[in-house]
N, C-alpha and C positions, 0 to 999 in steps of 0.2 A: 580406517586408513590402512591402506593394505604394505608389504615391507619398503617397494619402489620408493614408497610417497613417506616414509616414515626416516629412510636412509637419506633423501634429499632436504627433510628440512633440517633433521639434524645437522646436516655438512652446511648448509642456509646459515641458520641460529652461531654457528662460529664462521661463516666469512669464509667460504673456504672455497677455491673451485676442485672441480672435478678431477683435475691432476695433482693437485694436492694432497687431497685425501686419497688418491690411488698412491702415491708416494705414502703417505704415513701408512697404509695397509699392506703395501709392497703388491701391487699389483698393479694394470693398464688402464690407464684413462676408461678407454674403451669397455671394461670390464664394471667400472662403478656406474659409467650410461646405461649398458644395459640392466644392471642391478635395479636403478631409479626410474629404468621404464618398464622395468618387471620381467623380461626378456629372459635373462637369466637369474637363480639364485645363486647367492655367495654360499662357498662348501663351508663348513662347518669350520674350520678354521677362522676362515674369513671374518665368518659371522661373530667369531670371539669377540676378533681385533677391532670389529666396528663398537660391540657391544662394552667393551673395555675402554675406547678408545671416548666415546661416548657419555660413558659413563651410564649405561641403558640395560636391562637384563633383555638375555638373548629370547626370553617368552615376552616381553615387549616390542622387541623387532616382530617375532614370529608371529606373535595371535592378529588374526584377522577379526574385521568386524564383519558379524551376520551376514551383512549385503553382500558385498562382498563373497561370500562362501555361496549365497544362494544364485549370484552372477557365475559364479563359477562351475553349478550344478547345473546351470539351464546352457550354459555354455556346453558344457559336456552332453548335456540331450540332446544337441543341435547339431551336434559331429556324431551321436550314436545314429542317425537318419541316414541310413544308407545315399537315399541322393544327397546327400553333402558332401558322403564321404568320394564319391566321383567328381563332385565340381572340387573338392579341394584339390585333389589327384589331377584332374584338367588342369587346374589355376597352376598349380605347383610345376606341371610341364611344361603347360606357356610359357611362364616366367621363369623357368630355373637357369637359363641361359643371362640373366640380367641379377641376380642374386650374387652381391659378394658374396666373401669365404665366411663373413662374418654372418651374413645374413644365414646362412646357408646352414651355419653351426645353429646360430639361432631356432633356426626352424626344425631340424636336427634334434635339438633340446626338446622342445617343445612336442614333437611328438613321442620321444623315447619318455618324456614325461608321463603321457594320457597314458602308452601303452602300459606303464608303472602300475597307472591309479587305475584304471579301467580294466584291463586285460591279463594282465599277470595274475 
């Protein structure tokens, strides 16, 4: 179970919605959706508050399971393929006129990430 899916049932198991528990962490609705669809991770802060709040240690949020890391690995061979890396670059062009701010951050993220793990 990977952090998304680990953040949501926990908030599930106490009854909670989404703005709820964005109030008890002090942060935006919007910010614990994206957390529980993976979109974004929560900073290290964040991750306390859930983790205490919770009552969970923060290496049980964090560890992923095998599958999981090997979806992840094959994901990332699948963007090192040069022709992907122009259909994503076309897709991103098409579309970037129709991408909210949020989306936009999203996608934003999500590449400053690979550059992270890959490239740096």
């Amino acid at each position: 179970m990977n952090l998304g899916a680990k953040i949501k049932e926990l908030r599930l198991n106490k009854e909670l919605l989404q703005r709820e528990l964005a109030t008890i962490l002090g942060c935006s609705e919007k910010a614990i959706s994206s957390y529980e669809r993976n979109y974004r991770t929560p900073d290290v802060n964040t991750l306390n508050k859930i983790s205490a709040y919770f009552n969970v240690s923060v290496d049980y949020l964090t560890k992923d399971t095998e599958e999981n890391i090997v979806k992840e690995e094959q994901a990332i061979y699948s963007i090192n393929n040069e022709n992907n890396l122009a259909e994503v670059y076309s897709l991103l062009n098409k579309y970037s006129n129709r991408f909210t701010k949020e989306q936009g951050n999203d996608l934003k993220d999500l590449i400053e990430w690979y550059i992270d793990k890959n490239i740096k």
